[in-house]
ROVOTI-102863 format. One record per residue: residue in three letters; x, y, z of N, C-alpha, C, O, CB in turn. Coordinates in nm, 2 decimals. Glycine has a CB too. Example, Ala and Ser with C-alpha at 12.3 -4.5 7.8 and 13.67 -1.06 7.14 Angstrom:
<nodes>
+-----+--------+--------+--------+--------+--------+--------+--------+--------+--------+--------+--------+--------+--------+--------+--------+
:   r :   n.px :   n.py :   n.pz :  ca.px :  ca.py :  ca.pz :   c.px :   c.py :   c.pz :   o.px :   o.py :   o.pz :  cb.px :  cb.py :  cb.pz :
+-----+--------+--------+--------+--------+--------+--------+--------+--------+--------+--------+--------+--------+--------+--------+--------+
: ALA :   1.32 :  -0.57 :   0.78 :   1.23 :  -0.45 :   0.78 :   1.32 :  -0.33 :   0.78 :   1.42 :  -0.33 :   0.85 :   1.13 :  -0.45 :   0.90 :
: SER :   1.28 :  -0.22 :   0.71 :   1.37 :  -0.11 :   0.71 :   1.29 :   0.00 :   0.79 :   1.34 :   0.11 :   0.80 :   1.41 :  -0.06 :   0.57 :
+-----+--------+--------+--------+--------+--------+--------+--------+--------+--------+--------+--------+--------+--------+--------+--------+
</nodes>
This chain:
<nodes>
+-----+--------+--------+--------+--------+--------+--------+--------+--------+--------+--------+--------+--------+--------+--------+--------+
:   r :   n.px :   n.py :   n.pz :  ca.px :  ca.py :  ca.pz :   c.px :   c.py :   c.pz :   o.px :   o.py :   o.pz :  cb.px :  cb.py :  cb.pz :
+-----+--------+--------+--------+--------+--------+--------+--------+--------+--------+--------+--------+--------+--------+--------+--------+
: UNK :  -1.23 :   2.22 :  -0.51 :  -1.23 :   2.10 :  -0.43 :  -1.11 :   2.11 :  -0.32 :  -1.00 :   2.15 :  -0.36 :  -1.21 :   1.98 :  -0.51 :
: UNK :  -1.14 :   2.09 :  -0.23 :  -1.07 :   2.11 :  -0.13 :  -0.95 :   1.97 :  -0.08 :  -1.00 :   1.86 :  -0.09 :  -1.17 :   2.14 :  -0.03 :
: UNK :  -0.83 :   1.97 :  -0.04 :  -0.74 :   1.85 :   0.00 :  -0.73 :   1.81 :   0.11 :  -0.74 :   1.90 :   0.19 :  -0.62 :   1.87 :  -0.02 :
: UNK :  -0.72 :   1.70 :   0.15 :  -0.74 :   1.67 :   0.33 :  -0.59 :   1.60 :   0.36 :  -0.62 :   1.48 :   0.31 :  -0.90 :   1.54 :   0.37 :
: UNK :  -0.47 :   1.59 :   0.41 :  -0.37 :   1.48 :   0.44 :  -0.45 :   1.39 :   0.55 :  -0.52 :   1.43 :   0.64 :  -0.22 :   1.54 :   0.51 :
: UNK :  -0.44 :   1.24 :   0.51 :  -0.47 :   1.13 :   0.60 :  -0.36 :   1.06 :   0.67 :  -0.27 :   1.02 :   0.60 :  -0.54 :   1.02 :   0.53 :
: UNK :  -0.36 :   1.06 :   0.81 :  -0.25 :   1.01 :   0.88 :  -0.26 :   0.93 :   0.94 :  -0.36 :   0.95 :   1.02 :  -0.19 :   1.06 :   0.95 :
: UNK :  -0.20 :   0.80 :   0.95 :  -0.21 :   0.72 :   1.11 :  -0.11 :   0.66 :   1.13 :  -0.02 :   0.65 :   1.05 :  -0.32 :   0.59 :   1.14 :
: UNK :  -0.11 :   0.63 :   1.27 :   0.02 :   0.52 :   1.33 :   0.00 :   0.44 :   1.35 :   0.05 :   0.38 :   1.45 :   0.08 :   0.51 :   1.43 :
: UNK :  -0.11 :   0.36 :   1.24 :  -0.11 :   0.21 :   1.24 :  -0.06 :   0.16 :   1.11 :  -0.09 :   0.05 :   1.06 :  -0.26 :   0.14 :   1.26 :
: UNK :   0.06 :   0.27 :   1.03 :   0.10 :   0.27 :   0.90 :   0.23 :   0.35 :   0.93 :   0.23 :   0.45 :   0.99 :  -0.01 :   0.33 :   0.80 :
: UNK :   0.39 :   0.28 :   0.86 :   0.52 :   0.39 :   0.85 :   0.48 :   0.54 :   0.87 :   0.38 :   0.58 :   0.81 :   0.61 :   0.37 :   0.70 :
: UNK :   0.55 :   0.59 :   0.94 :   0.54 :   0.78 :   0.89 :   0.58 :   0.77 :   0.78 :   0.60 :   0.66 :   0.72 :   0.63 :   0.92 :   0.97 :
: UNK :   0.62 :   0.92 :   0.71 :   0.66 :   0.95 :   0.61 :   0.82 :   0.94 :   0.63 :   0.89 :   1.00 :   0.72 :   0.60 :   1.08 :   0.57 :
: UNK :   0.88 :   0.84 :   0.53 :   1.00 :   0.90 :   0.54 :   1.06 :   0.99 :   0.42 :   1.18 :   0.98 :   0.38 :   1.08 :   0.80 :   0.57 :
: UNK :   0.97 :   1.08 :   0.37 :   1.03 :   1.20 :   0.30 :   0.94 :   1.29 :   0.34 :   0.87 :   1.31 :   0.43 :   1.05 :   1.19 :   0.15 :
: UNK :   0.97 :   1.38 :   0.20 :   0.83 :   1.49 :   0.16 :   0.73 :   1.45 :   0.11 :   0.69 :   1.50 :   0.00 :   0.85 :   1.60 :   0.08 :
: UNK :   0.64 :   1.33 :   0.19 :   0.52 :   1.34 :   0.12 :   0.41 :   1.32 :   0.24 :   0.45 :   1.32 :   0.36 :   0.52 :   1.23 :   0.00 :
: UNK :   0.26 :   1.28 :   0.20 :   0.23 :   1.24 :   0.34 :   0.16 :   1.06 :   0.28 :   0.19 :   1.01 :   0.17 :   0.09 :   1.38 :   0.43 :
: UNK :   0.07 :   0.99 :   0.38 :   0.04 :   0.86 :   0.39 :  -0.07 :   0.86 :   0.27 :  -0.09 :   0.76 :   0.21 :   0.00 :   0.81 :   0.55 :
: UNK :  -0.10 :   0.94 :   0.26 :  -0.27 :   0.98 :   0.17 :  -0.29 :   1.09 :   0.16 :  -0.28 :   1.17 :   0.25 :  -0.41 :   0.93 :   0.24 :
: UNK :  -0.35 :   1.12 :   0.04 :  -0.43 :   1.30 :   0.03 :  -0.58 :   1.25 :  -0.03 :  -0.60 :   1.14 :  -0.09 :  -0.33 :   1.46 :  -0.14 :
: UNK :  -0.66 :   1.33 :   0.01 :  -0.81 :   1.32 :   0.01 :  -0.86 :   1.42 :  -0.09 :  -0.83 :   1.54 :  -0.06 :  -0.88 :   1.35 :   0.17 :
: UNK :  -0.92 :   1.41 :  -0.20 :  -0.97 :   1.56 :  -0.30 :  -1.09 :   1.49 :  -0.33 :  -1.10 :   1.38 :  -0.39 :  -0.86 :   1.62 :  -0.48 :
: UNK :  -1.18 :   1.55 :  -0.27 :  -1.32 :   1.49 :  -0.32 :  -1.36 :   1.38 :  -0.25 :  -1.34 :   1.38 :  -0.13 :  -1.34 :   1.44 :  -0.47 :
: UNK :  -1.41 :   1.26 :  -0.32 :  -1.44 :   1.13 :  -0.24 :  -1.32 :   1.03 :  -0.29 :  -1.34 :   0.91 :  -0.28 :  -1.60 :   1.07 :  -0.26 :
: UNK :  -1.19 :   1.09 :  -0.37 :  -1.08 :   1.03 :  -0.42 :  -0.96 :   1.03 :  -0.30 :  -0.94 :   1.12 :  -0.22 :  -1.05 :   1.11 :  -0.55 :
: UNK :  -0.90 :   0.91 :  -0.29 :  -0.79 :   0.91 :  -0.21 :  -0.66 :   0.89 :  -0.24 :  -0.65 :   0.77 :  -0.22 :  -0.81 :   0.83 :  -0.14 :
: UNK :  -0.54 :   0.93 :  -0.29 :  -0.42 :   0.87 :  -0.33 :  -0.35 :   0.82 :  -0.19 :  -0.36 :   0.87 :  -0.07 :  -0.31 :   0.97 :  -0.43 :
: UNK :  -0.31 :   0.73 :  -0.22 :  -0.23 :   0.69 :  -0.14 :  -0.03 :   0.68 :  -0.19 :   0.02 :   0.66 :  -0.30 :  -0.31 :   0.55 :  -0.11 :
: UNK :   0.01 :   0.71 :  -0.07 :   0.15 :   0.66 :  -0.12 :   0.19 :   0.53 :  -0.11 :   0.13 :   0.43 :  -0.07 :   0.24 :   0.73 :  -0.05 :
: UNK :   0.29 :   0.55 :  -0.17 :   0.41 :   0.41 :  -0.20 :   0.39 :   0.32 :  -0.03 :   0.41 :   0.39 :   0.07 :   0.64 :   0.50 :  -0.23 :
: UNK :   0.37 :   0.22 :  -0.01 :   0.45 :   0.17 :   0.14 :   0.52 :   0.04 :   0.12 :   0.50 :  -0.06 :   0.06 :   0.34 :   0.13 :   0.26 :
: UNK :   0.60 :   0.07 :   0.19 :   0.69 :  -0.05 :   0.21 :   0.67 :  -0.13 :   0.33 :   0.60 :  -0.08 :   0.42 :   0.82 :  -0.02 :   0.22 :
: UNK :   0.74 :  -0.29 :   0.35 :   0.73 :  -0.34 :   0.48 :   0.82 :  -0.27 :   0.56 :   0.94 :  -0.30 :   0.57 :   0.76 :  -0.47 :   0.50 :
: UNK :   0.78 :  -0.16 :   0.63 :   0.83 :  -0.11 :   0.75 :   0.73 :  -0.15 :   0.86 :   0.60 :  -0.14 :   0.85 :   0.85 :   0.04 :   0.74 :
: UNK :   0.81 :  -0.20 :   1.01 :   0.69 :  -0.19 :   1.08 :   0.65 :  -0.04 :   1.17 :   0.73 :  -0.01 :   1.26 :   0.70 :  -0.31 :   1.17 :
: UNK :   0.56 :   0.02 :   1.15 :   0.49 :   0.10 :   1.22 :   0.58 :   0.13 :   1.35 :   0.67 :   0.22 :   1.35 :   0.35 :   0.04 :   1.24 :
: UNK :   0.56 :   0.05 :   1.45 :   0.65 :   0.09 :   1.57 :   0.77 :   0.09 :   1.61 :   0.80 :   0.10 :   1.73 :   0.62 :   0.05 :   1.63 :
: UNK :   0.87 :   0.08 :   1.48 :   0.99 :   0.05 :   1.50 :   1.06 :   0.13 :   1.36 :   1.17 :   0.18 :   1.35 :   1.01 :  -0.12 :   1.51 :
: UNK :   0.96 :   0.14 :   1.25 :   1.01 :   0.22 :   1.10 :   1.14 :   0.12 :   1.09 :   1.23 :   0.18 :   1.04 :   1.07 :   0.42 :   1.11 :
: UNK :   1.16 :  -0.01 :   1.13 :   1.27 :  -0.09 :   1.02 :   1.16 :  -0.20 :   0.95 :   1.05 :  -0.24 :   0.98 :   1.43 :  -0.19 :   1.12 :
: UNK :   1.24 :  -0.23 :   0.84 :   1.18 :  -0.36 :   0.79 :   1.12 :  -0.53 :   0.80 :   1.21 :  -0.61 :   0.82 :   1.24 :  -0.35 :   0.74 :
: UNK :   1.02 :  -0.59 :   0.80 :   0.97 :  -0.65 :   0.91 :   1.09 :  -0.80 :   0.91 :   1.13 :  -0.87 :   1.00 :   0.77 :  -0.68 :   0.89 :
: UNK :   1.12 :  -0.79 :   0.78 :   1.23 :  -0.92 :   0.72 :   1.28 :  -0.93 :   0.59 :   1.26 :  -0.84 :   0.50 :   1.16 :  -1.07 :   0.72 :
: UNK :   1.32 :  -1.00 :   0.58 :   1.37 :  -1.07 :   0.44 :   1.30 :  -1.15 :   0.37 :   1.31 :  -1.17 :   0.25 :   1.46 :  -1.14 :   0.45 :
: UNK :   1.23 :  -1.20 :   0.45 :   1.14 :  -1.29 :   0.37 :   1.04 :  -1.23 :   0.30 :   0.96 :  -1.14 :   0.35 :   1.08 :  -1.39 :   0.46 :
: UNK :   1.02 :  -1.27 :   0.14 :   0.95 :  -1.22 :   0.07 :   0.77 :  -1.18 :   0.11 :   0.70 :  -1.08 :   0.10 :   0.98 :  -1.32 :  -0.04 :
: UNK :   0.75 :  -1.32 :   0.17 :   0.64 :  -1.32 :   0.15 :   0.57 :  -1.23 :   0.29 :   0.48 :  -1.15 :   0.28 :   0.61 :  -1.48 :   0.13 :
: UNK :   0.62 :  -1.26 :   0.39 :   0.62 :  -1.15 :   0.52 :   0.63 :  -0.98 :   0.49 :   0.55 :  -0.90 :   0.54 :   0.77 :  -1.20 :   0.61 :
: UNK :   0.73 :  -0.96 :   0.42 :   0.72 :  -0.81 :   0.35 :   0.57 :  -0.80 :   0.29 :   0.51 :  -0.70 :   0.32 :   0.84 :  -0.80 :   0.21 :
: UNK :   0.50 :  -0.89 :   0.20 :   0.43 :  -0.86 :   0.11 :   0.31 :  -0.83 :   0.22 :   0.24 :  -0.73 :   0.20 :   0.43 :  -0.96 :   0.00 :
: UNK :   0.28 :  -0.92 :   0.33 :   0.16 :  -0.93 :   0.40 :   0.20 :  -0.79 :   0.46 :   0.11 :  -0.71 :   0.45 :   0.13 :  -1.07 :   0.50 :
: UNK :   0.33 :  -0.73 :   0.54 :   0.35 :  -0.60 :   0.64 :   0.29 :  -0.46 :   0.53 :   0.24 :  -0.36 :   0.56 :   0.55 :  -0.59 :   0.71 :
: UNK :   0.33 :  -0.49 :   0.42 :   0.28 :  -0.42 :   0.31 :   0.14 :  -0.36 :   0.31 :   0.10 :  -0.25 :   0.32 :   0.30 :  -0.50 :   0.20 :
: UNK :   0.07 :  -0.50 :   0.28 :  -0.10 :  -0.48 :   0.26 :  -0.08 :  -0.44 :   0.40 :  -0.05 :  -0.33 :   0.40 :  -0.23 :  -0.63 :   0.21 :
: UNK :  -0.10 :  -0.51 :   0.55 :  -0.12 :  -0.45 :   0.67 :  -0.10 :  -0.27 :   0.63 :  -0.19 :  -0.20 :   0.68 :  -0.01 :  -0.52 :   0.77 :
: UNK :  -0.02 :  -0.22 :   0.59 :   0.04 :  -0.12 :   0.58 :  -0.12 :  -0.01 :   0.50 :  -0.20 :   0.08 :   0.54 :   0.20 :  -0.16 :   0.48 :
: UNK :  -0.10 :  -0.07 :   0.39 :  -0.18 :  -0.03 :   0.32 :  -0.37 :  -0.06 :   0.34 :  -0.46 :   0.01 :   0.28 :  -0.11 :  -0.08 :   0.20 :
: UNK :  -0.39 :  -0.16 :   0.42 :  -0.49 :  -0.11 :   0.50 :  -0.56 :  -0.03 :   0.58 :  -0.67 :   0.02 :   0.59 :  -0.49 :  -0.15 :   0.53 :
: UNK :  -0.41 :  -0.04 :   0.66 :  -0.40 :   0.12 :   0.77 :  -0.43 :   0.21 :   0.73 :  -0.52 :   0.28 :   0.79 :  -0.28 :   0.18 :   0.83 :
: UNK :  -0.37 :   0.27 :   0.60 :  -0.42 :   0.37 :   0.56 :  -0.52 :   0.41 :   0.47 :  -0.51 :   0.52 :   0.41 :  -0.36 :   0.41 :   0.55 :
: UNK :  -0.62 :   0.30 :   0.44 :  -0.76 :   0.27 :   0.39 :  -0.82 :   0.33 :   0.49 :  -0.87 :   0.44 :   0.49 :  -0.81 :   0.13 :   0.35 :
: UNK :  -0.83 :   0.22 :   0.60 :  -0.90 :   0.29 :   0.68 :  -0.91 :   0.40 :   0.78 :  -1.01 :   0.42 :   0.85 :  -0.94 :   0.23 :   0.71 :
: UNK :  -0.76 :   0.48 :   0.78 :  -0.77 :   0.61 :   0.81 :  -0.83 :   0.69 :   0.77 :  -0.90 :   0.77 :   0.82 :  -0.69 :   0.64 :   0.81 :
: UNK :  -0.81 :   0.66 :   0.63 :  -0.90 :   0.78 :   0.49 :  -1.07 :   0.70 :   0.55 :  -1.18 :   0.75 :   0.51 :  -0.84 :   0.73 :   0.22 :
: UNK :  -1.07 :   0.65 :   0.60 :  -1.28 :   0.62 :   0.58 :  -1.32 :   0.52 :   0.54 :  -1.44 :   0.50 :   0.55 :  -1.38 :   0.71 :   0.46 :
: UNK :  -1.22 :   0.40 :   0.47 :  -1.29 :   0.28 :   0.39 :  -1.17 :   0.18 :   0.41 :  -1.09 :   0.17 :   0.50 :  -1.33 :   0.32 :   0.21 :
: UNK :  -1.20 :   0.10 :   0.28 :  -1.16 :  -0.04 :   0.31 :  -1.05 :  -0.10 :   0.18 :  -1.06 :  -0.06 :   0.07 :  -1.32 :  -0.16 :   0.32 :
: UNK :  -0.95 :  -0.18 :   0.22 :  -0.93 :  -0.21 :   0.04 :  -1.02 :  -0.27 :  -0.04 :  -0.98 :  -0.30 :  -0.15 :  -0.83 :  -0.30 :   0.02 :
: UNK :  -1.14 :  -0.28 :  -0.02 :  -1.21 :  -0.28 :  -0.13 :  -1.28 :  -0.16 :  -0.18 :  -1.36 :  -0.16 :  -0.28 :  -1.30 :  -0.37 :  -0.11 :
: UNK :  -1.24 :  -0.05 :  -0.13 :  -1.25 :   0.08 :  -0.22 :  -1.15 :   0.13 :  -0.26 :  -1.14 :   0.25 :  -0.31 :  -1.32 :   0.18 :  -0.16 :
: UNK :  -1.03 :   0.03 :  -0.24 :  -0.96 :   0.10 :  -0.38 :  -0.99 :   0.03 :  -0.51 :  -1.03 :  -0.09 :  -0.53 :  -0.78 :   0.10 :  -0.37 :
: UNK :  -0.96 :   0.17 :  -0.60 :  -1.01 :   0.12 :  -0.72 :  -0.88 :   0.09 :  -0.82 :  -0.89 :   0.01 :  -0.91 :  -1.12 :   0.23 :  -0.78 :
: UNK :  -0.77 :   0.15 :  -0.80 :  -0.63 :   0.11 :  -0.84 :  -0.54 :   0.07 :  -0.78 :  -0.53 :   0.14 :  -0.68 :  -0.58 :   0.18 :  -0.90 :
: UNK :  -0.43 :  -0.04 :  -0.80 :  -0.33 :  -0.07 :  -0.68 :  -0.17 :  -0.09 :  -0.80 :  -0.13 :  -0.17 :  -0.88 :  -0.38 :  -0.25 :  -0.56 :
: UNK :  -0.13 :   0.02 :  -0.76 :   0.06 :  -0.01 :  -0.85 :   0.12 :  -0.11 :  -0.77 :   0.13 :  -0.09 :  -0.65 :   0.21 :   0.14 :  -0.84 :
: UNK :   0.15 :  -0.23 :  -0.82 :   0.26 :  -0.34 :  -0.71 :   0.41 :  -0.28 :  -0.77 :   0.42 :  -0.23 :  -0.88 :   0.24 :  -0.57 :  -0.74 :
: UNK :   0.51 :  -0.28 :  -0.70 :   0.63 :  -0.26 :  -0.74 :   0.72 :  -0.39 :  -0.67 :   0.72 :  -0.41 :  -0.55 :   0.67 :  -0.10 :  -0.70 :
: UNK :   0.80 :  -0.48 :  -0.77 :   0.85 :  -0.58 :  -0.72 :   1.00 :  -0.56 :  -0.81 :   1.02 :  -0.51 :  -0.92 :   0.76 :  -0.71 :  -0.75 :
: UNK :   1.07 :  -0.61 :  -0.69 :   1.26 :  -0.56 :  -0.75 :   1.25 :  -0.73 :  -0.82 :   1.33 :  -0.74 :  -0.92 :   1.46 :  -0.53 :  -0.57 :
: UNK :   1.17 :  -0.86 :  -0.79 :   1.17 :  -0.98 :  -0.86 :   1.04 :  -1.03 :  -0.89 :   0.96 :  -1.08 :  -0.81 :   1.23 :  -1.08 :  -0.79 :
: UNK :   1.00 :  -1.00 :  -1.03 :   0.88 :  -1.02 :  -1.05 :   0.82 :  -1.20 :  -1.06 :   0.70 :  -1.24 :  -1.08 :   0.87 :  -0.94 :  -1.17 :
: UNK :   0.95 :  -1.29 :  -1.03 :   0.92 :  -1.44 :  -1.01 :   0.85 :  -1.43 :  -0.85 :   0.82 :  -1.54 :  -0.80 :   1.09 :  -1.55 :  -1.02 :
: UNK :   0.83 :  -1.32 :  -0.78 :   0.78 :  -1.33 :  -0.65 :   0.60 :  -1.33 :  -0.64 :   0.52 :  -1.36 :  -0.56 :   0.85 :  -1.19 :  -0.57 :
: UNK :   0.57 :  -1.25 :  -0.82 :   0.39 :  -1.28 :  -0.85 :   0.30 :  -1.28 :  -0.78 :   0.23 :  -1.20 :  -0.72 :   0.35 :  -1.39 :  -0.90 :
: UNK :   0.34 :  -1.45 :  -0.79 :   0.27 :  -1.57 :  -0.74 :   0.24 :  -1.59 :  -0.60 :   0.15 :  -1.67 :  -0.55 :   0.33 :  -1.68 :  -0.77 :
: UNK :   0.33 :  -1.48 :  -0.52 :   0.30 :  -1.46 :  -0.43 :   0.21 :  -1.35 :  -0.41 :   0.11 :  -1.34 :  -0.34 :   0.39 :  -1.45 :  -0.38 :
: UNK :   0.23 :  -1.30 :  -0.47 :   0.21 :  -1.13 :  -0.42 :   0.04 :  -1.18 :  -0.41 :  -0.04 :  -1.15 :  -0.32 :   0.26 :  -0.96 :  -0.58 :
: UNK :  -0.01 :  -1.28 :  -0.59 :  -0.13 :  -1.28 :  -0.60 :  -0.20 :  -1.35 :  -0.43 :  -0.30 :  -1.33 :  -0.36 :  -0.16 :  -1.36 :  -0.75 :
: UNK :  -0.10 :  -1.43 :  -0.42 :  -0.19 :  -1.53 :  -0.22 :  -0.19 :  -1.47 :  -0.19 :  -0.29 :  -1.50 :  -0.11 :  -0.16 :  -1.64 :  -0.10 :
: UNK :  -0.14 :  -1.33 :  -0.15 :  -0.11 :  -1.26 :  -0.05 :  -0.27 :  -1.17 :  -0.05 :  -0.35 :  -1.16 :   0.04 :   0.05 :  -1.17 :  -0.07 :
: UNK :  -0.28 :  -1.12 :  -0.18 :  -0.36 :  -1.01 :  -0.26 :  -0.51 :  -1.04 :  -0.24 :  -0.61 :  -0.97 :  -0.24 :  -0.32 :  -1.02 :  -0.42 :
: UNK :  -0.51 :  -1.16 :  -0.22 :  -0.66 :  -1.28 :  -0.23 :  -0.71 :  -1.27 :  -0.06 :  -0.82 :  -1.28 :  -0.02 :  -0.60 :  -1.51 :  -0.29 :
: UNK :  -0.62 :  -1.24 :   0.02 :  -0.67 :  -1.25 :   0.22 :  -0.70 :  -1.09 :   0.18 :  -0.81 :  -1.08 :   0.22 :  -0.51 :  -1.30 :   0.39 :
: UNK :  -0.67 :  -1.00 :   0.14 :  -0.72 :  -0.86 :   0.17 :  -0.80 :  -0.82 :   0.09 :  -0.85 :  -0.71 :   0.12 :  -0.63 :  -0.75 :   0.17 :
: UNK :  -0.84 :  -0.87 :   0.00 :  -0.96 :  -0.81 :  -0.12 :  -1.05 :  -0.92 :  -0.16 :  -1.02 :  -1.04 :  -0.16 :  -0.88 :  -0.77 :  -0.27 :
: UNK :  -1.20 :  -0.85 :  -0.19 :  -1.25 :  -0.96 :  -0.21 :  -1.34 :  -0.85 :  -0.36 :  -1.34 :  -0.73 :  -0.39 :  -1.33 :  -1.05 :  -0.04 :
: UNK :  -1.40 :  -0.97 :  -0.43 :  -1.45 :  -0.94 :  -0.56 :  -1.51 :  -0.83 :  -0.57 :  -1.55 :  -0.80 :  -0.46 :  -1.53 :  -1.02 :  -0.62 :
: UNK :  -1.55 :  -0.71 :  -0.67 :  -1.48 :  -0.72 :  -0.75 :  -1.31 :  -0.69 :  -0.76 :  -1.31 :  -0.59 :  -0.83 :  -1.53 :  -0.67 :  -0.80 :
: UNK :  -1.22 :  -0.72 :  -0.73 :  -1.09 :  -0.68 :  -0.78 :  -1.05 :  -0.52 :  -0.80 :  -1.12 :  -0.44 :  -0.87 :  -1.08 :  -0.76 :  -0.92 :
: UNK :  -0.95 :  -0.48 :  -0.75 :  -0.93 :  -0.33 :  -0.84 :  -0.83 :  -0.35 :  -0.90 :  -0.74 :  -0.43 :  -0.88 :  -0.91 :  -0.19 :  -0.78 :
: UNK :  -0.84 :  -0.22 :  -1.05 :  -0.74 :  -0.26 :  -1.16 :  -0.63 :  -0.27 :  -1.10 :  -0.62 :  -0.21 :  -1.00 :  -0.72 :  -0.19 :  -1.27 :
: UNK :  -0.51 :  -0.35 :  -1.16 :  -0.36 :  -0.32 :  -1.11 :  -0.25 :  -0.34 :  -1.20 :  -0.26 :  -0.40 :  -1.30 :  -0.33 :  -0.40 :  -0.99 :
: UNK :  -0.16 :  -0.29 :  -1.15 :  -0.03 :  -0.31 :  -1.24 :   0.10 :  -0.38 :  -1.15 :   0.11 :  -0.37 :  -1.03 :   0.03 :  -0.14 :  -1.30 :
: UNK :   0.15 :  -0.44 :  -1.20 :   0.26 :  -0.47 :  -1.16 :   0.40 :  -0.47 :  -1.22 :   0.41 :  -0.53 :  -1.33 :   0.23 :  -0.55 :  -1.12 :
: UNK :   0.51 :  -0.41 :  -1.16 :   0.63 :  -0.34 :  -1.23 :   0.74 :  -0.42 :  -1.19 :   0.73 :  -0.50 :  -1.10 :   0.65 :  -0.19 :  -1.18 :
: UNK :   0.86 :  -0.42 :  -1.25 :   0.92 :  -0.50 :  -1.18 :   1.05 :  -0.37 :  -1.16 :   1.07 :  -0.29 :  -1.26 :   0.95 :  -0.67 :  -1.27 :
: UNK :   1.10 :  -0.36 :  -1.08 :   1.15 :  -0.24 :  -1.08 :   1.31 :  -0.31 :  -1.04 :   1.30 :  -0.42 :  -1.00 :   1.07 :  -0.13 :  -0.98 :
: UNK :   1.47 :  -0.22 :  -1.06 :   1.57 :  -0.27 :  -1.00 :   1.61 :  -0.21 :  -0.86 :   1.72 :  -0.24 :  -0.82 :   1.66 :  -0.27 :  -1.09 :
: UNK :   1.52 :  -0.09 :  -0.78 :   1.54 :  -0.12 :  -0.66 :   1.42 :  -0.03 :  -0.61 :   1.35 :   0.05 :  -0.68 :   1.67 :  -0.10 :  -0.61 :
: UNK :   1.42 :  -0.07 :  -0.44 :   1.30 :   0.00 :  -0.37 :   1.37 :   0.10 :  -0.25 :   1.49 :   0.08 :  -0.24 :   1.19 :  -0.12 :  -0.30 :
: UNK :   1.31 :   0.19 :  -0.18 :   1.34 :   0.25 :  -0.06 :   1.37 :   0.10 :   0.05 :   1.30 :  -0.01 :   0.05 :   1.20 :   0.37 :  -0.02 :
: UNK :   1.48 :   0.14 :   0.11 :   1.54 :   0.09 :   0.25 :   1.56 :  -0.09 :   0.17 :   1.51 :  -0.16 :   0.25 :   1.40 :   0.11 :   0.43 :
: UNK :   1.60 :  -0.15 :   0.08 :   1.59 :  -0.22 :   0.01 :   1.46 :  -0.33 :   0.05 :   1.49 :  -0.45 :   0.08 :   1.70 :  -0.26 :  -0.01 :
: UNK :   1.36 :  -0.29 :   0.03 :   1.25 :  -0.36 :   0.02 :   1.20 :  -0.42 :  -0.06 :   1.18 :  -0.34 :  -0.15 :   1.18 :  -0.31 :   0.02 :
: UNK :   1.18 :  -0.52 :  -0.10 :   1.13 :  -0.58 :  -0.24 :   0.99 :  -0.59 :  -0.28 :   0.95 :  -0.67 :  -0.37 :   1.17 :  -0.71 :  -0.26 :
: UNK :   0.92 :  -0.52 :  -0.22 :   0.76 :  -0.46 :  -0.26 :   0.72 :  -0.38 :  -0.21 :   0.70 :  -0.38 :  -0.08 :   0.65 :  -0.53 :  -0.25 :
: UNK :   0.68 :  -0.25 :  -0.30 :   0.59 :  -0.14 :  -0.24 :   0.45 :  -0.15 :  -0.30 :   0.43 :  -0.20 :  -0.41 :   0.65 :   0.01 :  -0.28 :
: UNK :   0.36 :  -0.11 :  -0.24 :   0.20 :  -0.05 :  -0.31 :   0.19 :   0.06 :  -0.26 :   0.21 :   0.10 :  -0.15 :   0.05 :  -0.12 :  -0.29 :
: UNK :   0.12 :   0.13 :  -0.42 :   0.07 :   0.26 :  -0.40 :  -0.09 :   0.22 :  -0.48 :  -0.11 :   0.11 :  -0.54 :   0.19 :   0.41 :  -0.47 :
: UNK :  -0.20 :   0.33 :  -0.47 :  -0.32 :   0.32 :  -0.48 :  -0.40 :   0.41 :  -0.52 :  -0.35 :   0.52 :  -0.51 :  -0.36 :   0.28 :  -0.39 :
: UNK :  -0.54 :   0.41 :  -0.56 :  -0.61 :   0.51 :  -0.60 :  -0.80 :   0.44 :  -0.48 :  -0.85 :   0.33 :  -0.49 :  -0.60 :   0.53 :  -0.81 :
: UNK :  -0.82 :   0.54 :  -0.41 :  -0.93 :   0.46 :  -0.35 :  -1.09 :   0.58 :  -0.39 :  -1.09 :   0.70 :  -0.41 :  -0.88 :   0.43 :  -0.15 :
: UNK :  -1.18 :   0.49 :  -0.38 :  -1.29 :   0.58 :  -0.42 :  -1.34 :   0.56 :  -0.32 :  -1.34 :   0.44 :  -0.28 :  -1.37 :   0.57 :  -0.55 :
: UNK :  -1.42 :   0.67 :  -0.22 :  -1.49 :   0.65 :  -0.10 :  -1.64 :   0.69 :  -0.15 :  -1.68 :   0.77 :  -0.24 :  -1.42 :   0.75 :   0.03 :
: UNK :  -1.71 :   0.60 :  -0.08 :  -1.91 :   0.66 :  -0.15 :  -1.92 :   0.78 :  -0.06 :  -1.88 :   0.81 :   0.05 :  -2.10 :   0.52 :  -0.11 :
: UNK :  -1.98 :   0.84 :  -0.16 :  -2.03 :   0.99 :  -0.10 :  -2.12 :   1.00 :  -0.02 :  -2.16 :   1.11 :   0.03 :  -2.09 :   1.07 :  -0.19 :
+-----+--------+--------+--------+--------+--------+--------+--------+--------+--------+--------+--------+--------+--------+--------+--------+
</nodes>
């Protein structure tokens, strides 16, 4: 099976050694993203809930770079430095996805890259 890297600049570059997405089959991983904004690579705010939306934006981008939509991911890791932020995450979660749901986890972690207070990373299934 062959690997494909997925890129766009409607999503952060990489800021390490990795890339935005790898493609093996009709499977997609995606990496970690944080609120960074795309045309500037700083963070969009402080505000919780603004991070969370530049996030999914984020993680859209690079749905549909790979070919599809967030509704073909089929797994989503949330990583939160305050897990009293949830309740958000779930309003936020509800404008980009619609039924069925993909599985998810959510972590509460004690810190993120560039201090961010939510990353998603993902697993997406594209139809053949």
């Amino acid at each position: 099976m062959s690997k494909s890297v997925i890129h766009t600049d409607r999503a952060p570059q990489a800021i390490g050694t990795y890339s935005q997405a790898v493609k093996s089959g009709t499977t997609v991983y995606l990496s970690g993203q944080i609120p960074l904004v795309p045309e500037t690579m700083e963070m969009v705010s402080n505000d919780f809930k603004t991070q969370a939306i530049q996030v999914f934006d984020n993680v859209t981008a690079v749905c549909e770079a790979a070919g599809g939509t967030t509704n073909d991911l089929v797994k989503v890791n949330i990583f939160l430095t305050d897990l009293s932020n949830f309740a958000t995450v779930n309003e936020v979660m509800s404008q980009y996805f619609k039924q069925p749901y993909p599985a998810r986890a959510a972590i509460g972690v004690k810190e993120l890259p560039k201090g961010s207070q939510i990353e998603i990373d993902g697993v997406m299934e594209l139809p053949e």
